[in-house]
Z-matrix of the N, CA and C atoms (Angstrom, degrees):
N
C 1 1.448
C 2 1.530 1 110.77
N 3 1.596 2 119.10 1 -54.17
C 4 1.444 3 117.95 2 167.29
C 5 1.507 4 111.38 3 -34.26
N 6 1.310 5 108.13 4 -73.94
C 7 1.629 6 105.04 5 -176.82
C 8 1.781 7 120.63 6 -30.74
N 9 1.468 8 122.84 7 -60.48
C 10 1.108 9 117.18 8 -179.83
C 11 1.626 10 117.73 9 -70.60
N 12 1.261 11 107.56 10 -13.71
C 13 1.584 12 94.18 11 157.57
C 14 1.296 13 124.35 12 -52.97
N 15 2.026 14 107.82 13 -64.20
C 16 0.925 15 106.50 14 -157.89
C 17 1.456 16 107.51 15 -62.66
N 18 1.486 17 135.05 16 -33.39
C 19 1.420 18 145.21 17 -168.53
C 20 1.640 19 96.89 18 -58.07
N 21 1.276 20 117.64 19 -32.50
C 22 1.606 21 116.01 20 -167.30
C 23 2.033 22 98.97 21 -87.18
N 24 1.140 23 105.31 22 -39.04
C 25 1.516 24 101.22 23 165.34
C 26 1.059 25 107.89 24 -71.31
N 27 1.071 26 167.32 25 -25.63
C 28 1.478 27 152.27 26 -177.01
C 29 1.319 28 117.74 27 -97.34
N 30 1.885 29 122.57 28 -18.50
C 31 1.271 30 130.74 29 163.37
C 32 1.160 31 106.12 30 -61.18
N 33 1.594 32 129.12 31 -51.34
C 34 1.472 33 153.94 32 -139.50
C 35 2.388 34 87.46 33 -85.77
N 36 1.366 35 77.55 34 -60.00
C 37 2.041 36 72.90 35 -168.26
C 38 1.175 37 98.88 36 -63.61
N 39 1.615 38 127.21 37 -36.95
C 40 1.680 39 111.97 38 -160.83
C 41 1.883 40 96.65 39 -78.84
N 42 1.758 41 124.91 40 -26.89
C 43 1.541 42 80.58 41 168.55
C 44 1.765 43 115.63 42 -87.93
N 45 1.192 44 106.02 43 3.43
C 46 1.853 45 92.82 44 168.56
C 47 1.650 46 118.87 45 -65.82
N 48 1.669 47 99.45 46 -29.72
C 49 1.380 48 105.84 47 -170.34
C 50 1.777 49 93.10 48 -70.25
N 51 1.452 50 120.47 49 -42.50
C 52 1.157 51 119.97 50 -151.88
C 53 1.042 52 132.80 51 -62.17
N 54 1.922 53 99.39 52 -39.52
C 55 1.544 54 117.36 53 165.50
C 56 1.388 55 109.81 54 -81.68
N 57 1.370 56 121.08 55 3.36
C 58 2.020 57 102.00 56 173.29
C 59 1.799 58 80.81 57 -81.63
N 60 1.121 59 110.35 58 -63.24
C 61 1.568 60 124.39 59 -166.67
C 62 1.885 61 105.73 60 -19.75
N 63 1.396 62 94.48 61 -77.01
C 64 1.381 63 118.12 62 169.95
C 65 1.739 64 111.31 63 -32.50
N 66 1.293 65 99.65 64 -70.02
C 67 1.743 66 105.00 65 173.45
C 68 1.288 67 130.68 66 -38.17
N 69 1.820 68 99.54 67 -43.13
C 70 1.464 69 107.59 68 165.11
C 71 1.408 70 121.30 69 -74.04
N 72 0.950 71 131.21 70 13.53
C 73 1.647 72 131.78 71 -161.49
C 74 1.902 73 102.53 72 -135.05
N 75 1.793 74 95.13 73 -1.60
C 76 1.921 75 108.43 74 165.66
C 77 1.282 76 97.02 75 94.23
N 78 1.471 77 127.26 76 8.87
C 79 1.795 78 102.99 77 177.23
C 80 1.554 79 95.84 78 -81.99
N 81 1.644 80 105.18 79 178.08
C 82 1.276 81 124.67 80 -169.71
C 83 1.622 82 97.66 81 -116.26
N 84 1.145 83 128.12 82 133.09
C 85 2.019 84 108.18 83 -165.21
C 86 1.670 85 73.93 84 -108.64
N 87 1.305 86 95.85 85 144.93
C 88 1.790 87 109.78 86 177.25
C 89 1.278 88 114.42 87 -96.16
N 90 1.554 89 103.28 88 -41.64
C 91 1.880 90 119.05 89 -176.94
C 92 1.867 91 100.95 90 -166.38
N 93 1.342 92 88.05 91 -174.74
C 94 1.858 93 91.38 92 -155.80
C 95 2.130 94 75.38 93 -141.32
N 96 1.471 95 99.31 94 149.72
C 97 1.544 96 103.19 95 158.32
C 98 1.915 97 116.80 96 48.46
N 99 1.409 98 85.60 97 35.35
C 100 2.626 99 96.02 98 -171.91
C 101 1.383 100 82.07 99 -60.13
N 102 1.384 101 126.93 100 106.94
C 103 1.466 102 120.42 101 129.26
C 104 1.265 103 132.14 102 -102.48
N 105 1.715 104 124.88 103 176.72
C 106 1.388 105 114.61 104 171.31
C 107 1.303 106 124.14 105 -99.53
N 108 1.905 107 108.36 106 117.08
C 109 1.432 108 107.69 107 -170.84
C 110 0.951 109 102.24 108 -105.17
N 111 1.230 110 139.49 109 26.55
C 112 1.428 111 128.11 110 166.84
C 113 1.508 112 107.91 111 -115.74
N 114 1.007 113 126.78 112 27.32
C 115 1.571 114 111.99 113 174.01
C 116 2.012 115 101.78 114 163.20
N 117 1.115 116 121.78 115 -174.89
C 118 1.422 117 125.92 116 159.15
C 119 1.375 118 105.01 117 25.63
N 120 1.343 119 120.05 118 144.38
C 121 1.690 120 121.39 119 154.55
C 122 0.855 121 107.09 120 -120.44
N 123 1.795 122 121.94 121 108.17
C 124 1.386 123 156.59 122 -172.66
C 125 1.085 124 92.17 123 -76.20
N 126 1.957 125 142.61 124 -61.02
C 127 1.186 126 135.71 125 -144.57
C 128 1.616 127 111.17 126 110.96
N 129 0.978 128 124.94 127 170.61
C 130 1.209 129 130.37 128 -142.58
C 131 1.607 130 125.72 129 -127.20
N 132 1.140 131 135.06 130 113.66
C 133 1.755 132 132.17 131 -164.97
C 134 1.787 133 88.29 132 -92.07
N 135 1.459 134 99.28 133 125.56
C 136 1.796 135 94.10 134 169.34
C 137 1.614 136 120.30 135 -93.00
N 138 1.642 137 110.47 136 2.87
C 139 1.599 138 108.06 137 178.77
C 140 1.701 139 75.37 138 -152.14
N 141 1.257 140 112.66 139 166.25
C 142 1.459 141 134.25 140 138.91
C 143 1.313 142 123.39 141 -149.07
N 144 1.255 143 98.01 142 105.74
C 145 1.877 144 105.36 143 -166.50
C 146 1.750 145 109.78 144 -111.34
N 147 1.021 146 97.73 145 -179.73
C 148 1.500 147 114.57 146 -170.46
C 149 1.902 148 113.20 147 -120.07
N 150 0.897 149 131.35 148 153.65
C 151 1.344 150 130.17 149 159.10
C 152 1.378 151 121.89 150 -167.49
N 153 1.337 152 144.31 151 101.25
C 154 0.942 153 122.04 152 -161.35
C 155 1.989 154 148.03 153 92.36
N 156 1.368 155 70.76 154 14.16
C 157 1.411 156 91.12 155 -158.46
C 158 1.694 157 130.89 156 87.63
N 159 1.489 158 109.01 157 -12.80
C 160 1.137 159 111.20 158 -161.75
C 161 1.984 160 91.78 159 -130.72
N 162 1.955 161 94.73 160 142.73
C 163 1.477 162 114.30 161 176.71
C 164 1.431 163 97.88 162 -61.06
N 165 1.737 164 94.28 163 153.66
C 166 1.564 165 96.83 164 167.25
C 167 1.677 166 94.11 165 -156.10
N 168 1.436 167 107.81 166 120.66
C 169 1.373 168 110.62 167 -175.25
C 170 1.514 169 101.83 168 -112.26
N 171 1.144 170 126.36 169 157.39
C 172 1.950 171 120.58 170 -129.57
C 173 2.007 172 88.39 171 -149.01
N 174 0.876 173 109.35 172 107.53
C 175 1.663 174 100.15 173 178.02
C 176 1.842 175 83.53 174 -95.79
N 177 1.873 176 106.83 175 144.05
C 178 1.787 177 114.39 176 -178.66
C 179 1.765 178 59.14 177 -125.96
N 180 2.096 179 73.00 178 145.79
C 181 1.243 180 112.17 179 167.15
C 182 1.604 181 109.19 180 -147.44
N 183 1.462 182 122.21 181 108.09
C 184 1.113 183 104.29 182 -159.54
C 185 2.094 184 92.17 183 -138.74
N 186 1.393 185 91.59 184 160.75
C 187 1.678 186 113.10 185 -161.47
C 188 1.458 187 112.20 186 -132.80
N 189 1.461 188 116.70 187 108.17
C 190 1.672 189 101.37 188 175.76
C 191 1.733 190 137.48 189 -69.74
N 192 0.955 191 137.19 190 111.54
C 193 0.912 192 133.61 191 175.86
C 194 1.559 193 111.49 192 51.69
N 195 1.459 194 104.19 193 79.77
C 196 1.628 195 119.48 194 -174.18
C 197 1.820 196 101.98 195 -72.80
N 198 0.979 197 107.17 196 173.18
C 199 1.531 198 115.32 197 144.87
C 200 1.294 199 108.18 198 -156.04
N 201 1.691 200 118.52 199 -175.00
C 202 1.611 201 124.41 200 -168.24
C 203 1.119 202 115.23 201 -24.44
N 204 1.661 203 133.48 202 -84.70
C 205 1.063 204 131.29 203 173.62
C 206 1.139 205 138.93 204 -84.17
N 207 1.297 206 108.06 205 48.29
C 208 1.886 207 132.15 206 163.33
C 209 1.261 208 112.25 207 -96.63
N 210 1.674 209 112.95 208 144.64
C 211 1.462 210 125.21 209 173.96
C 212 1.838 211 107.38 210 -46.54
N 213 1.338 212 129.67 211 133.11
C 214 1.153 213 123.54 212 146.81
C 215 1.440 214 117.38 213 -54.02
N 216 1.335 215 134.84 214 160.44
C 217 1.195 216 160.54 215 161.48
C 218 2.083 217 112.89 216 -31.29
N 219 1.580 218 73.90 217 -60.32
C 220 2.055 219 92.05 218 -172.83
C 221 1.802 220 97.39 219 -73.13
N 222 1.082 221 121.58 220 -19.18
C 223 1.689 222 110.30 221 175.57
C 224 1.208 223 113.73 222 -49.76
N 225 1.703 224 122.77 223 -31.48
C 226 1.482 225 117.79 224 -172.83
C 227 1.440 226 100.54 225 -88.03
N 228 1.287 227 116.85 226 51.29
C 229 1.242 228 99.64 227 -174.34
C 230 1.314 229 103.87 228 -138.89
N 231 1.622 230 133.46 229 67.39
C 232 1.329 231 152.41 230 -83.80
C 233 2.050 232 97.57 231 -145.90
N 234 0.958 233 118.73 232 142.27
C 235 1.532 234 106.64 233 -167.03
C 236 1.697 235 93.57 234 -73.20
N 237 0.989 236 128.00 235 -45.25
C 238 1.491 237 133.13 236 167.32
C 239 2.000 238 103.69 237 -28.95
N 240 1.281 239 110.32 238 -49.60
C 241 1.391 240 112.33 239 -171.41
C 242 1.311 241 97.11 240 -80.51
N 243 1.720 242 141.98 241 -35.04
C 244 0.948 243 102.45 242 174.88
C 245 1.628 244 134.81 243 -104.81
N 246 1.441 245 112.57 244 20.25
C 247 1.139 246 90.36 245 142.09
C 248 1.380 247 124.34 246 -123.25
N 249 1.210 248 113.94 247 52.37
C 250 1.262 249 108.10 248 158.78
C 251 1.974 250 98.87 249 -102.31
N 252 1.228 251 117.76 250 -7.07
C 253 1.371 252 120.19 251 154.21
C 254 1.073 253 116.43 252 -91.24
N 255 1.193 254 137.21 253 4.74
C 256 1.737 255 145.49 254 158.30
C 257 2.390 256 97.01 255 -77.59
N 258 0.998 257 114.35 256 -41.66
C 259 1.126 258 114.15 257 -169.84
C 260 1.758 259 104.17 258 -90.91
N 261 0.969 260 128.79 259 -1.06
C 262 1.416 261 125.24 260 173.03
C 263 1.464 262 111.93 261 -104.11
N 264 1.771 263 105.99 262 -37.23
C 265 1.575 264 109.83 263 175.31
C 266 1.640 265 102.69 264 -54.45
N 267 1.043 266 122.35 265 -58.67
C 268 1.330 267 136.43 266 173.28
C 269 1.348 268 117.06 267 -38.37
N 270 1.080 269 132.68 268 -31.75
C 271 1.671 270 146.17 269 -174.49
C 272 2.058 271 81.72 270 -88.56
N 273 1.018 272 98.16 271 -86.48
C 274 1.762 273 103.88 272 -168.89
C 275 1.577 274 93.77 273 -23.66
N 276 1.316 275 123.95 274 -58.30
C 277 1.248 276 128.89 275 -141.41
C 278 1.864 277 119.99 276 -69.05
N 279 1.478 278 90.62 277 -32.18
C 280 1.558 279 123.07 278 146.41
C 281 1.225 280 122.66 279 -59.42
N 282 1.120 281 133.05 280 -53.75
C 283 1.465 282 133.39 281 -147.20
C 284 1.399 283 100.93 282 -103.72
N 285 1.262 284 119.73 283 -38.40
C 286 2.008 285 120.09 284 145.75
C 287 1.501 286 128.86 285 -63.77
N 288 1.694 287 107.14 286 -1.28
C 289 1.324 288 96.65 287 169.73
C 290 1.835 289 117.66 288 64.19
N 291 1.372 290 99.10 289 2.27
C 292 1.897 291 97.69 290 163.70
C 293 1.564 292 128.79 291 -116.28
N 294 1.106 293 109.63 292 58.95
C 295 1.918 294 142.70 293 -165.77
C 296 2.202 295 78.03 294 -57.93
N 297 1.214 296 113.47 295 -62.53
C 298 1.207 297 132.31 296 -153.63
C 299 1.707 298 96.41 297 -61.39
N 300 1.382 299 122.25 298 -64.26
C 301 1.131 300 121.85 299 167.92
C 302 1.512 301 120.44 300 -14.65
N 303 1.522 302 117.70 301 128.93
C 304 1.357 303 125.67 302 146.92
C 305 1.268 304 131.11 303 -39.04
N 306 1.421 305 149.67 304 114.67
C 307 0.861 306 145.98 305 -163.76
C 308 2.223 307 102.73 306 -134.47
N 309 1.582 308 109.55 307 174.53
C 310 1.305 309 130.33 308 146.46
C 311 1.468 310 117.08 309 -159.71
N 312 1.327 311 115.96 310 -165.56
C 313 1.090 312 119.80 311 160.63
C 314 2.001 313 121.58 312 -125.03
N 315 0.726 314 115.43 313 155.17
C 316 1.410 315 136.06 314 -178.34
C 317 1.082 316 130.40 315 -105.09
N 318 1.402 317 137.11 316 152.35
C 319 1.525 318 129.70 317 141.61
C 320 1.693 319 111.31 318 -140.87
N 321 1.532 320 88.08 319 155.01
C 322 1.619 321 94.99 320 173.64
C 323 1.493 322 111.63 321 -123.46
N 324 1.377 323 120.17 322 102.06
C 325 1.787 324 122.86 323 -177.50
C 326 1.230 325 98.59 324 -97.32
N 327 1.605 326 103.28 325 111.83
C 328 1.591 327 133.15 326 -159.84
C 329 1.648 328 106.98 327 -102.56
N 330 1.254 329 134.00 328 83.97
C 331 1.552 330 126.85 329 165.32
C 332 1.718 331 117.31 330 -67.51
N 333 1.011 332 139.00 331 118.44
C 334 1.673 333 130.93 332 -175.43
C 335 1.374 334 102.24 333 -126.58
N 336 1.642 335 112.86 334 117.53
C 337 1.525 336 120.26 335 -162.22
C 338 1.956 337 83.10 336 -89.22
N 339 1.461 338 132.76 337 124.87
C 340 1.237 339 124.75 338 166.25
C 341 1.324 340 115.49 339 -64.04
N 342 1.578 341 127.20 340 -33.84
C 343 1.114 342 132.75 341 -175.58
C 344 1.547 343 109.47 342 -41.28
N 345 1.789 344 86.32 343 -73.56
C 346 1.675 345 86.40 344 -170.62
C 347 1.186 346 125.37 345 -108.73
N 348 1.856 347 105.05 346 20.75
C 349 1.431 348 114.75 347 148.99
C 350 1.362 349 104.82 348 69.62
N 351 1.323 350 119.35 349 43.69
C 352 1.744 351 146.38 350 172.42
C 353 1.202 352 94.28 351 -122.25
N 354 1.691 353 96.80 352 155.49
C 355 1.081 354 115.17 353 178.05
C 356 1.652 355 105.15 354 -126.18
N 357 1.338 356 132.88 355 160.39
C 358 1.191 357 128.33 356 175.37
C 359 1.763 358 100.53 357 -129.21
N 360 1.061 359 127.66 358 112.43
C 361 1.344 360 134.39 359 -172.21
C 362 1.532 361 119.43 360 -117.44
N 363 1.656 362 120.88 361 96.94
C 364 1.360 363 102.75 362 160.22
C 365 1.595 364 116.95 363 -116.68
N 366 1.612 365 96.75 364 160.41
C 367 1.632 366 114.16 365 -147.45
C 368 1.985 367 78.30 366 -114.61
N 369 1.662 368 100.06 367 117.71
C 370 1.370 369 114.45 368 137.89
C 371 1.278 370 143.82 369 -76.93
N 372 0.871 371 124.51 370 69.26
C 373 1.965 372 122.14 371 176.92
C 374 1.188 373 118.49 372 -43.37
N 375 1.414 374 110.38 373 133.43
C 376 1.606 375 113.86 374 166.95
C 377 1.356 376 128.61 375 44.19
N 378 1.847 377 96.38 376 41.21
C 379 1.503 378 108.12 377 179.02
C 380 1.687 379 104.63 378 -65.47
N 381 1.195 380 125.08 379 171.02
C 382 1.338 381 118.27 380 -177.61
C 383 1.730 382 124.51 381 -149.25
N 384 0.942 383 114.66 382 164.52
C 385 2.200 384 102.16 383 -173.36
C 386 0.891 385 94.39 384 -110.11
């Protein structure tokens, strides 16, 4: 039970961190956590932002206070995960009616030292499946 707490606090801060992050860098965040509640569970978009005219849906992957031989952040970021985020973008992409829209995908691999309450954030662009 401990374990999935802490995994749900550190999912939960790394997308708070993600969309200030994001915000500061000029995206527009549209929604946080798009799943499908009406039917099937496709899986889950944790940001979907805008910039530029063009969608940008953001998989956060975030790790507390790593050191040397700890998983990075982007390891969970698994060909299995993305397309099962290939099949949810696709649901959103429908169900908003913007097929036509520009789109990519993203990631943000989020380290957050609790100590001193930093965050270390790097932003993947236009990672791809």
């Amino acid at each position: 039970m401990g374990t999935f707490f802490v995994q749900s606090k550190a999912g939960s801060l790394g997308e708070e961190l993600g969309c200030r992050y994001l915000r500061e860098k000029g995206y527009k965040i549209l929604t946080t956590n798009y799943y499908n509640s009406s039917g099937r569970r496709l899986g889950e978009i944790d940001i979907v932002a805008q910039k530029n005219r063009e969608l940008v849906f953001v998989e956060v992957k975030t790790r507390m206070d790593i050191g040397e031989n700890d998983i990075v952040p982007e390891a969970g970021i698994t060909r299995a995960k993305l397309h099962k985020l290939e099949r949810i973008v696709a649901h959103y992409l429908r169900e908003k009616s913007c097929q036509s829209v520009p789109y990519h995908f993203d990631a943000l691999a989020i380290v957050y030292d609790e100590v001193a309450k930093k965050a270390l954030i790097r932003h993947l662009e236009h990672i791809f499946l």
